[in-house]
Structure formats: structure tokens, C-alpha cells
N, C-alpha and C positions, 0 to 999 in steps of 0.2 A: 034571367032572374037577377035579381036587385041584392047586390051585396051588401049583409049584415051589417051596419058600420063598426070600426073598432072599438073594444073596449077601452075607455079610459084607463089607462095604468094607476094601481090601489097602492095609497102610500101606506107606509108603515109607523113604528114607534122608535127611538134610537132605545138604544142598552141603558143610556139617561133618564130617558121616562119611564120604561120599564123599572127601571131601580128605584124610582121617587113610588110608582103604583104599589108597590111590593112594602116600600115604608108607610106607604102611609096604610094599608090593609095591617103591618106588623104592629103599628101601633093600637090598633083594634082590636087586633087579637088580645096583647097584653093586657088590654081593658078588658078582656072578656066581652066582645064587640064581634059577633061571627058577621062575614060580609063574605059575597062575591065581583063585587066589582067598587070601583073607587073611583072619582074625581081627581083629575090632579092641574095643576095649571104649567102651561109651556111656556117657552121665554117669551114667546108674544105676545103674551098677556091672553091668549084665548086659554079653553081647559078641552081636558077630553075624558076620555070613560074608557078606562080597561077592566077587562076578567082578572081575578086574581084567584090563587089556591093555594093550597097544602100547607095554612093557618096553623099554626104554631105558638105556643107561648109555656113559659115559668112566669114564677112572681117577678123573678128582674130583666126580662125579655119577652119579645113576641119578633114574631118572623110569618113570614111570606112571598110566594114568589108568582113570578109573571111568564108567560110564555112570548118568547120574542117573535115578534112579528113585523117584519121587515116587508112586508105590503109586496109587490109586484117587482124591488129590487130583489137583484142578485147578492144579496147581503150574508157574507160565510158567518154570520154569527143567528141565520134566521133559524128559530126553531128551538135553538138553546133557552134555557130555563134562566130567569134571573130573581136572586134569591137574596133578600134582604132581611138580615136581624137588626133591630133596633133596642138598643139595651138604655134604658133610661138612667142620667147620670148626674150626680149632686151638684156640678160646675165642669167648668172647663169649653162651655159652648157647645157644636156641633162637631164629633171627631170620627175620621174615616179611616174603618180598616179593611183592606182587602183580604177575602175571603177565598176557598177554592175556585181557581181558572182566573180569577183576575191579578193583573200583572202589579206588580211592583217598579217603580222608574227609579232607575240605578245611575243614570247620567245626567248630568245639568243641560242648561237648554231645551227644557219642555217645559209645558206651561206648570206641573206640578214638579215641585225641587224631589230630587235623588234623598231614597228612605219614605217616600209615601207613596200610599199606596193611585194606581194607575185611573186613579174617579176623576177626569176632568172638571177643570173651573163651571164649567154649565149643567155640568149634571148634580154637583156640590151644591149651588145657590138652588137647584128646582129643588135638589132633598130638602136642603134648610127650610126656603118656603113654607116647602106642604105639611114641614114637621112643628115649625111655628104659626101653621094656624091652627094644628091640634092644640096647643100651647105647650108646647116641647122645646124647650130653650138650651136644656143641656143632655146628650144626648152621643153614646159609640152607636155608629153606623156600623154593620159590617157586608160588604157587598158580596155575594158570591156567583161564581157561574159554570157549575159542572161539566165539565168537556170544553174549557174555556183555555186550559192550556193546551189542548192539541188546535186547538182554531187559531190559535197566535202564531202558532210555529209555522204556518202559511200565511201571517201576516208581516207588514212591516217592523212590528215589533221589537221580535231579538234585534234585528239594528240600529233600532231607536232608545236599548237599551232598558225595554221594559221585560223585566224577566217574569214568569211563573203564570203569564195569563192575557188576557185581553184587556183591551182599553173600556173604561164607562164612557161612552163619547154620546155625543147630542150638539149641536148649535140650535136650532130650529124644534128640538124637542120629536120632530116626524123626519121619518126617510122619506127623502122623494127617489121615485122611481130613477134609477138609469143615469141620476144627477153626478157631476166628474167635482161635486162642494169636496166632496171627503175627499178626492184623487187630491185636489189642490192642499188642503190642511194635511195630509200625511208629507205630502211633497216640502210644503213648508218644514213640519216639524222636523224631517231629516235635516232641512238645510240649518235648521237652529242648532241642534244636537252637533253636527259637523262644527260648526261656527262653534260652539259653547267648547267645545275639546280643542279649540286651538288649529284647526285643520284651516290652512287659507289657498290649497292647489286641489282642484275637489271632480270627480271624476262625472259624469252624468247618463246614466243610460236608458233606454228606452225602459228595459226590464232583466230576462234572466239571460238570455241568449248574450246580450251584453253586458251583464254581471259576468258571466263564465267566463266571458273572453277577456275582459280586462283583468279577470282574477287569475287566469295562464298567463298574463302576458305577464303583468310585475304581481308576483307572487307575494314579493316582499311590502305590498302597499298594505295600509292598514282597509279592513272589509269598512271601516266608516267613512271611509276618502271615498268609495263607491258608492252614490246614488241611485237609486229606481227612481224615474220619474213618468214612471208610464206616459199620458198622452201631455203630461203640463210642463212644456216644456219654457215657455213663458214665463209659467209660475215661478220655477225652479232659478230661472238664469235672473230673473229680476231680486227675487230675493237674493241670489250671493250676491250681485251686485252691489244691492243695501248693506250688505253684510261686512264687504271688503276683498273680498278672496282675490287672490291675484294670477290663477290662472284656473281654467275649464280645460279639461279633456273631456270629451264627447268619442261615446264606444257604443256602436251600432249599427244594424242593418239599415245600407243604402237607401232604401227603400222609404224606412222612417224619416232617417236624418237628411234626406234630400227635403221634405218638405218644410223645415228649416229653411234652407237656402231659399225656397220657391215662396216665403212669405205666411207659412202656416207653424204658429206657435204652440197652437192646441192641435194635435195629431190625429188625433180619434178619425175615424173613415168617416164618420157622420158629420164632421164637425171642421172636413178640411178638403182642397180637389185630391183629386187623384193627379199623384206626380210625373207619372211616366212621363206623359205627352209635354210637360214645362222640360223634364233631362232631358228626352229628345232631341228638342228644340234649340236649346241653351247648348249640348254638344254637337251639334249638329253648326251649330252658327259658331263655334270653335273649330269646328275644323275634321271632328270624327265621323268615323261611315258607321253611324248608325244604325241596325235593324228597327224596323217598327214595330215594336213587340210592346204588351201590354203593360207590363212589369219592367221596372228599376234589374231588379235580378235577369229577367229575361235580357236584357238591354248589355248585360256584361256577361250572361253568359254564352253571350251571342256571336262575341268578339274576339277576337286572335289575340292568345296574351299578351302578347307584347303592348299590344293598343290597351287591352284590358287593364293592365299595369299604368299605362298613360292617365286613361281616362276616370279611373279610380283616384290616382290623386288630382286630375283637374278639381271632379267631383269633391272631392275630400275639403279641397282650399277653396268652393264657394261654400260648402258648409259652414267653415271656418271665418270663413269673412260675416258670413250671416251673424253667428253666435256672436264676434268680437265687435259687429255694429251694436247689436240691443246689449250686451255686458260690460262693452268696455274697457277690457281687458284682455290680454292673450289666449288665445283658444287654438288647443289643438282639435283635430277629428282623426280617428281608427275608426275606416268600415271594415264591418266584420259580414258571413252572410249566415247561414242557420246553422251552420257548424261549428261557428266561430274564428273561421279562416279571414285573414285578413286581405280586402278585398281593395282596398286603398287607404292612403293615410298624409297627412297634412302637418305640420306643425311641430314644437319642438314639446316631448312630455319629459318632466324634470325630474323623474326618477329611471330614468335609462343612462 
């Protein structure tokens, strides 16, 4: 029997165009204009068609909102309501306030300045757009997103210093499916937010396992010297470089940060080899008695500590060589393994 071929993966809308669909139906409302769905146009100049509801309006307001729809990503804001009042106003231009569940940026170093509210530079020009071709020149936006502050608190967020909510984000106006655009723009924005607070020794780790560990080991570092950089590892070391920073610590399982050394900057399983078989090879032509085990992990926990101990810091100082080639700069490595045990280590970190 002849297999069905796969579904093309269904993009979605960012919390951007949903916010623009919701203004421009609020404006309608105000006019006493009932709709259920709106036009709006995306930064590339094409447009699209969303449902809208729960129409709203006074004499100095109208309001509506959009259901978010994050197409076939895994997107932890898919589902949530976004909710737009537009309050029509005598002068002043187009002015944005955050409403429930969206964040507020408290830190410099993001593209919106500390005191406004968290509606990115792209989702701001598609509001303005779609609200000057109604002929709406001056005009309070206010965005809101119920359950927008608990989706933050498992975002990057609180470290980027956006308090009370989620971000309004969009570049492209649609989610594409499974796409690592937003890994790299979060990963950026940390490195700006770090840079902009003066931070020039800056920590980098794959994710949480490596957060913990670095945050037992110096307790006393500030939580914004520590980065997430999930699989963008590239992204991350290129931008401090532009940046200036003068040293990297790298804190993380073996396993990730070996394929650093082995020439893979983007990490993701899909998107890089499998490492084992390059450590293998690489301590094996150093000099250790390797098992042939499938995993990095496997590979040390294979071995008599004392070698273990050895070959953790061989390992540690090609990592360290990898990062200090593409940065430029000094770089240490602490491998940790899922407990957060320290599993080898390379380099000098300047706060011990």
C-alpha cells in the first residue's frame, strides 16, 4: 500500500498581525461597522484575511480580538486571545499601551526603550498602516492578551527584562512552521540587553540544565551574565563578538557543546551530525581507550575516572579552542551532565 504523502506544515499569524486584525475590526466597531473578518497587510507587502470577534465599542472606543493562530508551530502563545482597543485621539500620532498579559520593557538594549510597552518595531508600523488607511492619524492603541502573563513566565522574557506579559513580535507578519527566525532574534535580543547593562564576561548555555549549573556554581554572578541560547550558538558568539565582550564561558552538556568543536554552530539534531562518532575518533587519535558507544555521555560514562577526569578536560579545551576561533576572544568551557555535575572543564572563569 502506497503511503499518503506528508502534510505540508500550516503557517500561522504572529501576535503582530493578529494585533493589527483586531485594530482594524476595533475601528469598525467604533463606527458602528459589525464585521467578522478583516484584511490587513504584512511587511511584504502581500495581505491576508482573519476571523475576528467579541466587537466592542463606546463613543471614544472600539475594541476586538483575534484568536492566535500559530499554524502547525509549536508556538506557547498559540491559542491565546489578542485583544485590541483603539481609542481615537485629537493629536499626538499613533500611541501604544500595553494592556493585560503584555509585557512592559524595563531594560535598555531592546529594540523598544524601558517605560513602553513590549509591541515591537513591526507589529507598530503594520498597526499604523492598517490604521492610516482607515484614515486614523492620531490614535491610543492598547494591546492586550489574557493569560499573557503566565506564557511569559516560561519565556525569555523576565531575563530580557520585559515584565507583566508577552512580547507583540512578528518580522514576516506569519509563523512558519518549526523555523529556529525567533531562536535567533530571542538569542540576539539577550545578547543586546547584556551589552546594553554593561555586562562584557557573559556566560552561554545551551538552556536550563546549563542555567542551573552555572547558577550553583557562582551563585554570586548576576542571572543576566547567563544566556539561553538554545541550538544558536553561532548567532549568539557572533553577535558578542560585534559587541566587544571580552570573555565567554560556555556551561553545558558534553554532548551539545562537543558539536561546537566538531564544526556545527546550529545544534538542533536536524540541522547538525550526530557527534559521538567525530569524540570517538578525535580521543581515540589522542590517545584514550575509548568504548564505542552511541552518546557523548555514554562515551564518559564508560570510563574509569580517572581517565574520565582526563578526557573531560581534553574535551573541554577543543571546545574552548572552537568558541575562541569564531569569537576571538578568551573562552572558557564547564561540561556539566543532566544533573549538573561537572564533567570536565577548560579555561580560566573570572569570577572564581
Amino acid at each position: 500500500m502506497t503511503e499518503a504523502p506528508e502534510r505540508p506544515l500550516r503557517e500561522g499569524w504572529t501576535t503582530g498581525t493578529c494585533a493589527t486584525a483586531a485594530a482594524c475590526a476595533a475601528v469598525a466597531a467604533w463606527r458602528g461597522i459589525g464585521t467578522d473578518c478583516v484584511t490587513v497587510g504584512l511587511p511584504d507587502g502581500t495581505r491576508a484575511v482573519l476571523e475576528v470577534e467579541g466587537l466592542g465599542a463606546g463613543q471614544t472606543w472600539g475594541e476586538a480580538q483575534v484568536r492566535k493562530d500559530a499554524g502547525d508551530d509549536p508556538d506557547a502563545t498559540h491559542g491565546l486571545w489578542v485583544r485590541t482597543r483603539v481609542e481615537p485621539a485629537e493629536g499626538g500620532g499613533i500611541r501604544f499601551c500595553a494592556g493585560l498579559g503584555v509585557g512592559t520593557v524595563t531594560r535598555p538594549g531592546l529594540q523598544i526603550p524601558p517605560g513602553e510597552a513590549a509591541i515591537n518595531p513591526v507589529p507598530r508600523r503594520q498597526i499604523e498602516a492598517a490604521l492610516r488607511e482607515q484614515g486614523m492619524e492620531h490614535a491610543v492603541v492598547t494591546v492586550s492578551v489574557p493569560g499573557g502573563e503566565e506564557v511569559a513566565a516560561k519565556t525569555f522574557n523576565p531575563r530580557l527584562g520585559v515584565v507583566g506579559g508577552i512580547s507583540i513580535l512578528g518580522t514576516s507578519g506569519r509563523v512558519r512552521p518549526f523555523s529556529h527566525e525567533a531562536v535567533d532574534a530571542t538569542v540576539r535580543a539577550s545578547v543586546s540587553v547584556a551589552l546594553a547593562g554593561g555586562l562584557t564576561e557573559i556566560v552561554l548555555t545551551p538552556g536550563h540544565v546549563g542555567f542551573r549549573a552555572a547558577r550553583h556554581l557562582w551563585p554570586a554572578v548576576e542571572r543576566e551574565r547567563v544566556l539561553e541560547v538554545s541550538n544558536a550558538w553561532g548567532t549568539a558568539v557572533d553577535a558578542l563578538r560585534a559587541g566587544g565582550v571580552r570573555r565567554i564561558v560556555a556551561v553545558g552538556h558534553p554532548g551539545k557543546l562537543a558539536k561546537l568543536a566538531a564544526g556545527d554552530w546550529d545544534t538542533h539534531s536536524s540541522r547538525s551530525k550526530a557527534v559521538a562518532p567525530w569524540v570517538l575518533e578525535e580521543g581515540r587519535d589522542a590517545g584514550f581507550p575509548l568504548e564505542a558507544v552511541d552518546t557523548v555521555e555514554g562515551i564518559l560514562t564508560a570510563m574509569e575516572p580517572g581517565e574520565r577526569d582526563r578526557f573531560g578536560q581534553f574535551l573541554s579545551k577543543r571546545i574552548a579552542d572552537a568558541l575562541e576561533a569564531r569569537a576571538g576572544i578568551p573562552c572558557a568551557v564547564v561540561l556539566v551532565d543532566m544533573e549538573g555535575r561537572t564533567t570536565g572543564r577548560w579555561g580560566d572563569v573570572p569570577w572564581e
